[in-house]
C-alpha positions as CSV (number, residue, x, y, z in Angstrom):
1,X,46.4,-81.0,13.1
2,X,48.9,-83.4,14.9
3,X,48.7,-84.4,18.4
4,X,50.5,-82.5,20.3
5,X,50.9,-85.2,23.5
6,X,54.4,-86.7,21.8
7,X,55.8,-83.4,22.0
8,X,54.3,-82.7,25.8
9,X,56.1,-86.2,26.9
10,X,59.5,-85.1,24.5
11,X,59.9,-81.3,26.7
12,X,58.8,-83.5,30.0
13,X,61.7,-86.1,29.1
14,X,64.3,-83.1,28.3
15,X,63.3,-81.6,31.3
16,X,64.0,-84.0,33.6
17,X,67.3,-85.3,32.1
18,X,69.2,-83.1,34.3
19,X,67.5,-83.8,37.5
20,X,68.7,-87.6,37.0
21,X,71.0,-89.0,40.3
22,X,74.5,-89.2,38.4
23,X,74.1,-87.9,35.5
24,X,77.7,-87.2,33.6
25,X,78.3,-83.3,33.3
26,X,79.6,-84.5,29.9
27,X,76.3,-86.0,28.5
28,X,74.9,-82.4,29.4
29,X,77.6,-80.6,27.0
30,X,76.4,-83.3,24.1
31,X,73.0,-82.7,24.9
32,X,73.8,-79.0,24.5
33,X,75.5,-79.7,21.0
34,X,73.1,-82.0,20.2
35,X,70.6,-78.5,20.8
36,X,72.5,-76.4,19.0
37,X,72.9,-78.5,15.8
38,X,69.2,-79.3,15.8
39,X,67.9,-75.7,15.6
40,X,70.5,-75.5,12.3
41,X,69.0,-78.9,11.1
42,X,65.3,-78.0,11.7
43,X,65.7,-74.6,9.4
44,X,67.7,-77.2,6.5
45,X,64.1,-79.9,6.8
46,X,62.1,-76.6,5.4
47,X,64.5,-75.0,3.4
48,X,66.0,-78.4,1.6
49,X,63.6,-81.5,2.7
50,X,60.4,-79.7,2.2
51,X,61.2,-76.3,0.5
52,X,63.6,-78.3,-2.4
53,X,66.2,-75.8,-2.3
54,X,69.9,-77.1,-0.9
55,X,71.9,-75.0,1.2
56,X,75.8,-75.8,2.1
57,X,75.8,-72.4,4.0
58,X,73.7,-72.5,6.6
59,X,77.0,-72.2,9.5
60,X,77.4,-68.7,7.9
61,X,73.8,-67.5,9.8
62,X,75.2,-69.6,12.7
63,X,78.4,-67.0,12.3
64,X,76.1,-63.9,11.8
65,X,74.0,-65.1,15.2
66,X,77.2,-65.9,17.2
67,X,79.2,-62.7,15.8
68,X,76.0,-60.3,16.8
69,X,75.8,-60.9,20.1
70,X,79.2,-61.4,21.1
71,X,80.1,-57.8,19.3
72,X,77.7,-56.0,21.1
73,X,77.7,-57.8,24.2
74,X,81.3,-56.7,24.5
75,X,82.5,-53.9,22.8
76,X,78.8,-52.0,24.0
77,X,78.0,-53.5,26.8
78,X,74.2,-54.7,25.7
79,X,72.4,-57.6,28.0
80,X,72.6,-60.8,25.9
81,X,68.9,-60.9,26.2
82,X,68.6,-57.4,24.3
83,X,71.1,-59.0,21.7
84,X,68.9,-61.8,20.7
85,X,66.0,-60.0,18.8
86,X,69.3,-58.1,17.0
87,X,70.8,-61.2,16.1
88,X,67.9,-62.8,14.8
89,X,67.3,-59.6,12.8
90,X,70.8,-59.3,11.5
91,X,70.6,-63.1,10.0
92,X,67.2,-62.6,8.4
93,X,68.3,-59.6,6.7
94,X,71.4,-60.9,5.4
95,X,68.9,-63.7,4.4
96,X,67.2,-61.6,2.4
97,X,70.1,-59.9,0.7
98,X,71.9,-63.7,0.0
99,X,68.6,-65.1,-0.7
100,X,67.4,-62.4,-3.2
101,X,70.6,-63.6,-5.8
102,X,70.3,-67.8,-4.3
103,X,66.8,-68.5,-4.2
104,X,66.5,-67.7,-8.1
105,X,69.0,-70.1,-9.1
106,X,68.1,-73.4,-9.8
107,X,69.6,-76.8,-10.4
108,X,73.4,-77.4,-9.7
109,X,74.1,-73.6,-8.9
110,X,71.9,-73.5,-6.3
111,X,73.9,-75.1,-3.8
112,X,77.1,-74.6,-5.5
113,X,76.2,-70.6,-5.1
114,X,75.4,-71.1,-1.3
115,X,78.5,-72.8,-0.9
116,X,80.5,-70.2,-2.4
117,X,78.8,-67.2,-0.5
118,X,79.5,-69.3,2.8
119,X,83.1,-69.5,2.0
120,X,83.2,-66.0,1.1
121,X,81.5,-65.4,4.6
122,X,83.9,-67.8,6.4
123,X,86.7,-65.3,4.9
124,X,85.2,-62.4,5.5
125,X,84.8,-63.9,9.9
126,X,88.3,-64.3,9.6
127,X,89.7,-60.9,8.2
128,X,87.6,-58.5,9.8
129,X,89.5,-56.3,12.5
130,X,86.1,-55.8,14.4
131,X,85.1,-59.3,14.7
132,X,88.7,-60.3,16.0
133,X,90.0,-61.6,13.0
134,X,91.0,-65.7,13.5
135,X,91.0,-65.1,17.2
136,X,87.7,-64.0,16.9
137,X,86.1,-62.2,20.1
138,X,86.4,-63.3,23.6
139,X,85.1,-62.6,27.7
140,X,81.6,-63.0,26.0
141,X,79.0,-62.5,29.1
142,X,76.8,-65.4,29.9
143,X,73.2,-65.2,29.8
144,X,71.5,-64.2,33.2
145,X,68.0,-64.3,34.8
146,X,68.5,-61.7,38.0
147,X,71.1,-63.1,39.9
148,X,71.0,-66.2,38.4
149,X,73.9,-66.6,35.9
150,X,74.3,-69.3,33.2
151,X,77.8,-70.3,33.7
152,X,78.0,-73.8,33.2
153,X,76.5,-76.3,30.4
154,X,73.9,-77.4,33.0
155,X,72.0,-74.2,33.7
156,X,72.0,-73.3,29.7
157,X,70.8,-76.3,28.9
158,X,67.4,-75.2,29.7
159,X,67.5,-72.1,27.2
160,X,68.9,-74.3,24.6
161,X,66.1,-76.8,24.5
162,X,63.1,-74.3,25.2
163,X,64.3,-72.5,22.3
164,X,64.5,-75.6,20.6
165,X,60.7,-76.9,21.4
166,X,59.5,-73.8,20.6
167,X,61.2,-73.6,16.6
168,X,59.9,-76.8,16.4
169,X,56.4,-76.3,17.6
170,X,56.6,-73.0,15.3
171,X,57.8,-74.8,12.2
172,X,55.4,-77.1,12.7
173,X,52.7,-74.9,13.1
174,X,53.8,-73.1,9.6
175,X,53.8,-76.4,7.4
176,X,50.1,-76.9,8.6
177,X,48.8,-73.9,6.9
178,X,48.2,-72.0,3.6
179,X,51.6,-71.1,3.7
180,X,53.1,-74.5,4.4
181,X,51.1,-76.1,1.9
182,X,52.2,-73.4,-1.3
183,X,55.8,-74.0,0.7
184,X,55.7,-77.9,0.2
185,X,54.1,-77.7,-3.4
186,X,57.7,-75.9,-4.4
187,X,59.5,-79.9,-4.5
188,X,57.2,-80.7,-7.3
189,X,58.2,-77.3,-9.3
190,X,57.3,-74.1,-9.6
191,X,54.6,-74.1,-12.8
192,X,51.9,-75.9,-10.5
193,X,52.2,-73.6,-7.6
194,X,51.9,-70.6,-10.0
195,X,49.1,-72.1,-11.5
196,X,47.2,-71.7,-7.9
197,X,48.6,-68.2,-7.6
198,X,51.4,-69.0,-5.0
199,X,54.6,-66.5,-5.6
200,X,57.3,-68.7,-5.9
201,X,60.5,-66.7,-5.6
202,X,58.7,-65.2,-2.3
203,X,57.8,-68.4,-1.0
204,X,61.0,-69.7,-1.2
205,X,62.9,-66.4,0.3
206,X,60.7,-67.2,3.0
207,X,62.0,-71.0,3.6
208,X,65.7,-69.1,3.2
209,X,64.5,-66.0,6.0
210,X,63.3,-69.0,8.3
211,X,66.2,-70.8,8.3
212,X,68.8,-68.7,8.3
213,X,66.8,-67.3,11.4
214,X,66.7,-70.4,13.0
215,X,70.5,-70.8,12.2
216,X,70.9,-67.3,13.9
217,X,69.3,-68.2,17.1
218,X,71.6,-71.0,17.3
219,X,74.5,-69.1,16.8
220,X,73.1,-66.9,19.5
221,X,73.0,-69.6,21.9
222,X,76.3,-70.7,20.6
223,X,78.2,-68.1,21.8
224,X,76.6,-67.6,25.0
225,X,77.4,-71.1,25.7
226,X,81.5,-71.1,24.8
227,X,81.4,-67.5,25.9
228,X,83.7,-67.1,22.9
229,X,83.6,-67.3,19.0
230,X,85.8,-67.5,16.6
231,X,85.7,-68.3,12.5
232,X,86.4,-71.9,12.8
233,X,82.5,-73.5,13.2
234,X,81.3,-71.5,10.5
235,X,83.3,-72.8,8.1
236,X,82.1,-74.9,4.9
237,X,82.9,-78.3,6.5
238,X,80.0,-76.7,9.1
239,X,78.0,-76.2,6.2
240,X,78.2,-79.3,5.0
241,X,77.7,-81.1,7.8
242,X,74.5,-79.4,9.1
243,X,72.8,-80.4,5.7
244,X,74.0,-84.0,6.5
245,X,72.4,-84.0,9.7
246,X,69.4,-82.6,8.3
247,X,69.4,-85.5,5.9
248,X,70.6,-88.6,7.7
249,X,66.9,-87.4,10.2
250,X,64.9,-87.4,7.8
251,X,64.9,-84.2,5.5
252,X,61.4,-83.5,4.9
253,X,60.4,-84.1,9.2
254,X,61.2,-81.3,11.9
255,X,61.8,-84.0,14.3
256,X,64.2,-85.5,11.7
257,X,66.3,-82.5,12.4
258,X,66.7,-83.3,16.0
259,X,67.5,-86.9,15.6
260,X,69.6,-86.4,13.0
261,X,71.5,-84.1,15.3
262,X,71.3,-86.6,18.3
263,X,72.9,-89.2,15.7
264,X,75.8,-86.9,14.0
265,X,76.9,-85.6,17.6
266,X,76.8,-88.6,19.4
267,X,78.1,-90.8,16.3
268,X,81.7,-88.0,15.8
269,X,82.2,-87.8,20.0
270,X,82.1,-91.8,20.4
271,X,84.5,-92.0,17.4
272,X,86.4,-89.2,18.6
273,X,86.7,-90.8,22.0
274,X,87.2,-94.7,21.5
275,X,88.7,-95.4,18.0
276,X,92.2,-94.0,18.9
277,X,92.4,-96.4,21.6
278,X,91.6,-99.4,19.5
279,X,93.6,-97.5,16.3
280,X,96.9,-95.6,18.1
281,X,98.4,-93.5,16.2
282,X,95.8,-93.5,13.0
283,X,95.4,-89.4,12.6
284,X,92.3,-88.6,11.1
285,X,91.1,-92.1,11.1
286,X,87.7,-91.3,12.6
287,X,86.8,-88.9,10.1
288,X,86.8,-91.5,7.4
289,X,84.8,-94.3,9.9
290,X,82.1,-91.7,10.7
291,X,81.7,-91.3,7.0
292,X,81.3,-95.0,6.0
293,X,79.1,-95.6,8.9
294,X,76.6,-92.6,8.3
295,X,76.7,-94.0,4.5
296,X,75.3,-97.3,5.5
297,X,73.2,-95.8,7.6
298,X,71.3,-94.1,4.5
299,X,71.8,-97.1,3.4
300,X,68.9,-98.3,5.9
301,X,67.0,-95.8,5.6
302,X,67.2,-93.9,2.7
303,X,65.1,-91.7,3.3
304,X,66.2,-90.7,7.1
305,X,66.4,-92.0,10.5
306,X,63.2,-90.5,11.4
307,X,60.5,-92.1,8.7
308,X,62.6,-95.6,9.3
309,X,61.6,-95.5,12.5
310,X,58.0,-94.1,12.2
311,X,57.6,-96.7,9.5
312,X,57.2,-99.1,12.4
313,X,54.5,-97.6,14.1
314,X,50.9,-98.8,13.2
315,X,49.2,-96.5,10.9
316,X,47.0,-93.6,11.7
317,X,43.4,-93.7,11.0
318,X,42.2,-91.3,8.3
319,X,42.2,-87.3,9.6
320,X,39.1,-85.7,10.9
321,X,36.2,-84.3,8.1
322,X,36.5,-80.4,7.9
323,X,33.3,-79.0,9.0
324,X,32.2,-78.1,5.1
325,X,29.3,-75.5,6.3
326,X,31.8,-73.4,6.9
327,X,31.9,-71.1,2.9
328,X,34.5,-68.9,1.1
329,X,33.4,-66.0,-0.9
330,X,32.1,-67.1,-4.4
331,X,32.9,-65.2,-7.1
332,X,30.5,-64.0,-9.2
333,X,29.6,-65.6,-12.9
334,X,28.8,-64.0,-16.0
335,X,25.5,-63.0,-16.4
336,X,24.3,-63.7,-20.1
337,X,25.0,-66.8,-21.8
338,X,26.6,-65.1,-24.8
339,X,29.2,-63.5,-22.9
340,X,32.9,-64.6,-23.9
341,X,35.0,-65.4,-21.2
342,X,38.4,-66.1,-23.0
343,X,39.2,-64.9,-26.8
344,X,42.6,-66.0,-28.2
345,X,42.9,-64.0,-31.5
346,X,46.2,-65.3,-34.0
347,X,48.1,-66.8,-31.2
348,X,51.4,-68.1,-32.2
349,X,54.7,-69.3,-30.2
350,X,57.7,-69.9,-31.8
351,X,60.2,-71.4,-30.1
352,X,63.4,-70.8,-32.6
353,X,62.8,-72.3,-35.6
354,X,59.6,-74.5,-34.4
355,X,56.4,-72.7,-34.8
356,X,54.5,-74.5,-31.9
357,X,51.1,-72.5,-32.2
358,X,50.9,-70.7,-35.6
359,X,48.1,-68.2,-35.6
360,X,45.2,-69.8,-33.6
361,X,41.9,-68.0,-33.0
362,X,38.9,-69.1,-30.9
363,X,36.7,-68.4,-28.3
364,X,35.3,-70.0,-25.2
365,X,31.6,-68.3,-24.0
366,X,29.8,-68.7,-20.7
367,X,28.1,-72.0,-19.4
368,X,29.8,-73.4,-22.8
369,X,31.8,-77.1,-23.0
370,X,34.8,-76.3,-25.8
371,X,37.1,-79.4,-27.0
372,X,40.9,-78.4,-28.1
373,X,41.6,-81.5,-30.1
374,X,44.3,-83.1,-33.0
375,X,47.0,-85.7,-33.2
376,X,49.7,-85.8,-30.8
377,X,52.4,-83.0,-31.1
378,X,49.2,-80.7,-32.2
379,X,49.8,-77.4,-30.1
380,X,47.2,-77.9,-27.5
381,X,49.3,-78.3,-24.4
382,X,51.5,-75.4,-25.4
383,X,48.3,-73.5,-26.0
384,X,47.2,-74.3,-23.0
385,X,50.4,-73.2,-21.6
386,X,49.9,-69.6,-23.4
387,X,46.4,-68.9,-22.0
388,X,47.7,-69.6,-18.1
389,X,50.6,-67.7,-18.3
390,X,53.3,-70.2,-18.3
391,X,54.3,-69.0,-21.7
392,X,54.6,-66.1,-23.6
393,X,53.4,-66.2,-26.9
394,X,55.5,-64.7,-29.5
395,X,52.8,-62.7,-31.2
396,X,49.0,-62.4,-31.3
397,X,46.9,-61.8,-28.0
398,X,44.5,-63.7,-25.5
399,X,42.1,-62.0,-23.0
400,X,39.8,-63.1,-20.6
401,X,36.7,-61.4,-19.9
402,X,38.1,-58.2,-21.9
403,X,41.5,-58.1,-20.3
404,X,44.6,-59.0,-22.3
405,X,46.4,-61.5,-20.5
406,X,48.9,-62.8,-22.9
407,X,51.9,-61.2,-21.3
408,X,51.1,-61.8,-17.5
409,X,52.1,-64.1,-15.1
410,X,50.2,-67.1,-14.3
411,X,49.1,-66.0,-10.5
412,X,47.3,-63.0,-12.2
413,X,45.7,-65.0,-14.5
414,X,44.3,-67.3,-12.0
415,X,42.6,-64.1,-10.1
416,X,41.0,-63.7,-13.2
417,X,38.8,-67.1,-12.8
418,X,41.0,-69.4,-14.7
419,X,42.4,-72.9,-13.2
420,X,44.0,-75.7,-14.9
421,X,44.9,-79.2,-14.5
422,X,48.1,-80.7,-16.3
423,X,48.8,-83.2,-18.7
424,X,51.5,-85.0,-16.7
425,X,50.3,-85.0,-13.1
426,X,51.7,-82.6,-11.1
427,X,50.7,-83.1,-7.4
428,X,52.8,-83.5,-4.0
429,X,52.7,-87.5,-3.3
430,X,53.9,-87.0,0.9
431,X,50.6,-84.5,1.2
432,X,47.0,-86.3,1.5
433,X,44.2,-85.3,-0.8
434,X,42.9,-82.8,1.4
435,X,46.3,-80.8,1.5
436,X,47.0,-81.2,-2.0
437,X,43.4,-79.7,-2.8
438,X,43.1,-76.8,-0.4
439,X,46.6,-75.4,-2.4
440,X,43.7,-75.0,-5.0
441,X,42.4,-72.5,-2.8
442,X,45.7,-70.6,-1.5
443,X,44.4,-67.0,-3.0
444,X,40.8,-67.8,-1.5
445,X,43.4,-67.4,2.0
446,X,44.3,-64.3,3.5
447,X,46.6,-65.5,6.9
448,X,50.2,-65.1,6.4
449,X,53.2,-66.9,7.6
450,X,53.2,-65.2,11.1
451,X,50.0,-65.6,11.9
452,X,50.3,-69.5,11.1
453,X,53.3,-69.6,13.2
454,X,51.5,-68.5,16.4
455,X,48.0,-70.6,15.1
456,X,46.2,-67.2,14.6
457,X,45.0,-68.6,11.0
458,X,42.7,-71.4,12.2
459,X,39.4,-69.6,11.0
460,X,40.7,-68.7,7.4
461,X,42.1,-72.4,7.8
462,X,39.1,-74.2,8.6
463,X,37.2,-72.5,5.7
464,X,40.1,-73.4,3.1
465,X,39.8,-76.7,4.0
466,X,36.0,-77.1,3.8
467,X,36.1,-75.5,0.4
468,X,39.1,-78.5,-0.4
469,X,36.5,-81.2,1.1
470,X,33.8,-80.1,-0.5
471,X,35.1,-80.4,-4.0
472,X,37.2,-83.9,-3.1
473,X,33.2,-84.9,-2.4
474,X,31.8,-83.4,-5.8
475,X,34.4,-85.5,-7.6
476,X,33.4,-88.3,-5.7
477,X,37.2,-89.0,-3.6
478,X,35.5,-88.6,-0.1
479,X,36.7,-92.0,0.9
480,X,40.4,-90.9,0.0
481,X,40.5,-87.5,1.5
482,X,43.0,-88.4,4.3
483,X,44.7,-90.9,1.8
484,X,48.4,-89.4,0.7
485,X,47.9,-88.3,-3.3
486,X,51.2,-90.4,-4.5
487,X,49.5,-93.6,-3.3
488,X,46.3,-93.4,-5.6
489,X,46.0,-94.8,-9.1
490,X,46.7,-92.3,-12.3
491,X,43.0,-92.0,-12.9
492,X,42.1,-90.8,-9.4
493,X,45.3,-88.4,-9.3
494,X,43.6,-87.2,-12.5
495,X,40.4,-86.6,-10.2
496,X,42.0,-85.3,-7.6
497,X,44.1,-82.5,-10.2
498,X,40.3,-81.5,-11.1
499,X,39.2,-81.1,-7.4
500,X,42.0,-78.6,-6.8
501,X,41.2,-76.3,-10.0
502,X,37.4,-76.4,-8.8
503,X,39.0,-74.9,-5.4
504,X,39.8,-72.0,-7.4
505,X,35.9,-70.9,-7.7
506,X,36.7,-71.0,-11.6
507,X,34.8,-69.1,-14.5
508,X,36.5,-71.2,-16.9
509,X,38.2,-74.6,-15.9
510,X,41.2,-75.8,-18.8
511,X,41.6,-80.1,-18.3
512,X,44.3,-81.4,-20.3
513,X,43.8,-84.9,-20.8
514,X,41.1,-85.3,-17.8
515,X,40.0,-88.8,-18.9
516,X,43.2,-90.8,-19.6
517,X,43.6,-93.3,-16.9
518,X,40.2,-93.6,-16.3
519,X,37.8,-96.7,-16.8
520,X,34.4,-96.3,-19.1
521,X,32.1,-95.4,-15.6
522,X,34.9,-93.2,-14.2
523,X,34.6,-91.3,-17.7
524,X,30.8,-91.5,-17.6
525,X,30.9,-89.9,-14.1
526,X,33.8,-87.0,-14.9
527,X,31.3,-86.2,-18.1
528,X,28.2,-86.1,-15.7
529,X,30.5,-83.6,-13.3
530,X,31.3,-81.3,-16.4
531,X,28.3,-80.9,-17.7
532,X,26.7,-80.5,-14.1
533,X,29.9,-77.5,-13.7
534,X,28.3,-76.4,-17.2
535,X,24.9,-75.8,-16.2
536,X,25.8,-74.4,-13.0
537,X,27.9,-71.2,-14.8
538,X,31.0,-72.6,-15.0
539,X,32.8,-73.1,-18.9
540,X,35.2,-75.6,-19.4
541,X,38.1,-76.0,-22.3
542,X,39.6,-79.4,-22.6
543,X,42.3,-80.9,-24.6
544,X,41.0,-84.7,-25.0
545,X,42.1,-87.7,-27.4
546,X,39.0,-90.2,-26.6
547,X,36.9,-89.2,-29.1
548,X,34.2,-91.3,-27.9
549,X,34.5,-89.0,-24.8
550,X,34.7,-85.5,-26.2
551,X,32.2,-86.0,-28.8
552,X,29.2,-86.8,-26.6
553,X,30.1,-84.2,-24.2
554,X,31.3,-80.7,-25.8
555,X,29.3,-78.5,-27.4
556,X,32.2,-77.0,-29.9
557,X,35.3,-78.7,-31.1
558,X,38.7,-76.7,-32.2
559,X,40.7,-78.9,-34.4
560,X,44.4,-78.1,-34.4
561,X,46.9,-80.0,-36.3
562,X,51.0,-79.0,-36.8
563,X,49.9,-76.4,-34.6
564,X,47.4,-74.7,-37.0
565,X,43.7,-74.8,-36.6
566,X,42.1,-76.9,-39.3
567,X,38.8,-77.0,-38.0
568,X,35.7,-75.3,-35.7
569,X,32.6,-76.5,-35.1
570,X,30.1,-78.8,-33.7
571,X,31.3,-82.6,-32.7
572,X,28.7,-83.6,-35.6
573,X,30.3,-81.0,-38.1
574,X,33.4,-82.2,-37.4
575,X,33.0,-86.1,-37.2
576,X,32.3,-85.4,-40.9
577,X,35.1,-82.7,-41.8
578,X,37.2,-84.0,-44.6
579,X,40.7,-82.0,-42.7
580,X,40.1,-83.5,-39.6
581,X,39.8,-87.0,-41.0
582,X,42.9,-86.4,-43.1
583,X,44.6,-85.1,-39.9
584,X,43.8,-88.0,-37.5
585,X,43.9,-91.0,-40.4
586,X,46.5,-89.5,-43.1
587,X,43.6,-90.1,-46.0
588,X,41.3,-87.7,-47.2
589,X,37.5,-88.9,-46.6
């Protein structure tokens, strides 16, 4: 977990801003804006820097906050402070109503659908009788502790940046868990995170729920502060211009959020302010100087304003070592060595004309080393693919331990004992190791997003991420735990794939292509680990083309070839198999 001191000294600095001799009214009212924009900006760094999904209408939650309160603070007469839990609720169900249809899209249409529901919103603000149509809603009561009203910028200034500690300490607190983790795995695609039993549509209505709910609060605090809301700042130029902030900070940092708002605000007032004097008469001049100036300032810092700077601060030392004594529930192995753990019986996918996987039968039994191999376009990934879930196949069935499994999804299949790694590596490179591990773990986890929120997970945490270190030791990474995965070689990104499907407590652990990337003692050692998994209960399927490596390790060999199995048998029986030579060589033997 990160210090917390930086953010101590950042709420003692805020504090104290207004307390300083001579301080300009108007730098309060910027630092108000400045506030505002960074609660929107903080909910766009989980939704679209960490969460991968980009939003253009996030000033429509901003709308639903602002319009909330001020209706029922008006035409009903509620305290403000009874209208914020109302308006928070009212923008996380909405949330969950846009999100349902949103979340599922994917590519292009994903933010080209949020920026047509937030222009349909915008119209909707503007047409409604209730909601004051263009003039919007007026004589909005300021917020009020006893006798003590907030009238001016200066004494809401307080509210606005308490509430915006706290998102951020919250946010914060819900990247650093179970949750956060399956949350950040989403950038690198959805078939991964499945594979580890994370939901992924859910995940991601949750990103959408937090910040539109975030966006809420600031609309809440918007109109309590102008005492007056209209449909003209929740537009899509809003829209727009919140995701910018969100990006020119730093998109995948909380704190990014907030400097990206300090930047935006500060960089529009001072154009706004000073370029007509030095360009009379220019109209809309500004609009196109802001522009060009926040593009060369990505060109600085591509990646934000926030990692640019951080960039120049000497490197942490390496995390601290979760306490390993601490154990997860093991789940219990098969009994007899005999016992089959998966059976795939004519297994065949056809994708339109191209028969993939035609008809392929085998087994895989307990405490038993089986090696899928054949030339390159052979079936095995896509067979692979069929016995975790992420295809269907098209006719045939597979089971696993007696249950057919050859229509469900892949998180139920990973309940079932079976983990996988992937042919092309498919970890998160901004997440060390250790994080990228533990998401092995996720459905060994029980504490949900609230809970991490308010840091009531740390016991189910602390055991997750012994369970992670314990298997980044077995593989023999301990000196890279705290290292960030995209900074290793292939081979050890290979190794560290591996330690996160051991985190699953597997019966039956699938490798595709464990041992490319790998020098000869790296191989010597992943064969020691596999037949040490072997004898401890555990079966392992592999699909493998260093023959030198699969023949002195497995104890059966499937031989496919155009997607049709050729061949079964022991690595001796097959080394000597007149299909399999024919297959791999083009000559008969």
């Amino acid at each position: 977990m990160q210090s917390r001191l930086p953010i101590l000294v950042f709420a003692f600095v805020m504090a104290a801003i207004p307390f300083v001799p001579g301080m300009p009214p108007f730098w309060i009212v910027l630092l108000d804006n400045i506030g505002l924009s960074a609660l929107v900006a903080m909910g766009l760094v989980l939704l679209t820097g960490v969460g991968g999904l980009t939003s253009f209408g996030q000033a429509a939650f901003v709308g639903f906050g602002a319009y909330t309160t001020a209706l029922l603070t008006t035409a009903y007469g509620l305290s403000p402070w009874l209208t914020l839990p109302l308006s928070l609720v009212v923008s996380g169900l909405l949330a969950v109503l846009l999100g349902l249809v949103t979340v599922r899209l994917s590519g292009h249409y994903l933010p080209l659908g949020t920026l047509a529901w937030g222009l349909g919103l915008f119209y909707l603000f503007s047409k409604l009788e209730v909601l004051g149509r263009n003039d919007g809603i007026s004589a909005i009561p300021p917020l009020s502790i006893g006798s003590f009203r907030m009238l001016s910028p200066g004494s809401i200034y307080f509210a606005i940046w308490v509430a915006v500690i706290l998102s951020a300490l919250l946010t914060m607190n819900l990247l650093d868990s179970r949750t956060g983790r399956a949350i950040r795995a989403l950038r690198r695609g959805h078939v991964a995170a499945e594979a580890f039993g994370v939901h992924t549509p859910r995940a991601k209505l949750l990103v959408f729920i937090h910040a539109a709910v975030l966006a809420g609060l600031s609309g809440w605090l918007y109109a309590h502060l102008q005492r007056a809301v209209n449909p003209t700042p929740f537009g899509a130029q809003a829209g727009i211009e919140y995701l910018f902030i969100a990006v020119v900070g730093g998109a995948g940092y909380v704190w990014g959020g907030v400097l990206g708002a300090a930047i935006v605000v500060v960089l529009k007032e001072v154009l706004q302010s000073y370029l007509p004097l030095i360009l009379p008469g220019s109209g809309q001049v500004e609009t196109i100087v802001f522009g060009i100036m926040l593009v060369a300032l990505l060109q600085l810092a591509p990646g934000g304003v926030w990692p640019w700077l951080m960039s120049f601060l000497p490197e942490r030392s390496g995390g601290r070592k979760p306490d390993t004594s601490l154990k997860l529930e093991q789940r219990p192995r098969a009994s007899g060595e005999a016992s089959i753990l998966l059976q795939v019986e004519k297994a065949r996918k056809q994708f339109g004309g191209v028969v993939a996987v035609n008809n392929v039968s085998f087994d895989v039994q307990a405490r038993e080393i089986v090696a899928l191999i054949g030339p390159n376009g052979a079936g095995k990934s896509t067979t692979f693919n069929l016995i975790t879930g992420v295809l269907s196949a098209t006719s045939g069935s597979i089971s696993v331990l007696g249950r057919k499994v050859d229509r469900a999804p892949p998180q139920e299949i990973v309940k079932l004992g079976i983990s996988r790694t992937f042919q092309h590596v498919k970890l998160v490179p901004d997440m060390t190791v250790l994080e990228n591990v533990a998401i092995g773990a996720h459905l060994r986890g029980h504490s949900g997003p609230v809970a991490a929120m308010l840091r009531l997970d740390r016991a189910d945490e602390a055991k997750l991420l012994a369970e992670a270190a314990r298997q980044i030791e077995r593989v023999g990474l301990t000196d890279q735990m705290h290292q960030l995965a995209g900074s290793l070689s292939l081979g050890q990104q290979r190794i560290v794939e591996i330690a996160r499907a051991l985190c699953v407590d597997p019966l039956l652990l699938l490798l595709d292509e464990p041992a490319a990337g790998l020098r000869h003692m790296e191989k010597q050692q992943l064969a020691k680990l596999l037949r040490d998994l072997r004898d401890g209960g555990m079966s392992v399927l592999l699909v493998e083309h260093d023959m030198g490596f699969v023949m002195n390790l497995a104890d059966r060999i499937v031989v496919l070839d155009f997607g049709t199995k050729i061949a079964e048998g022991t690595p001796a029986t097959i080394k000597t198999n007149p299909e399999v030579i024919k297959a791999y060589l083009g000559v008969a033997a």
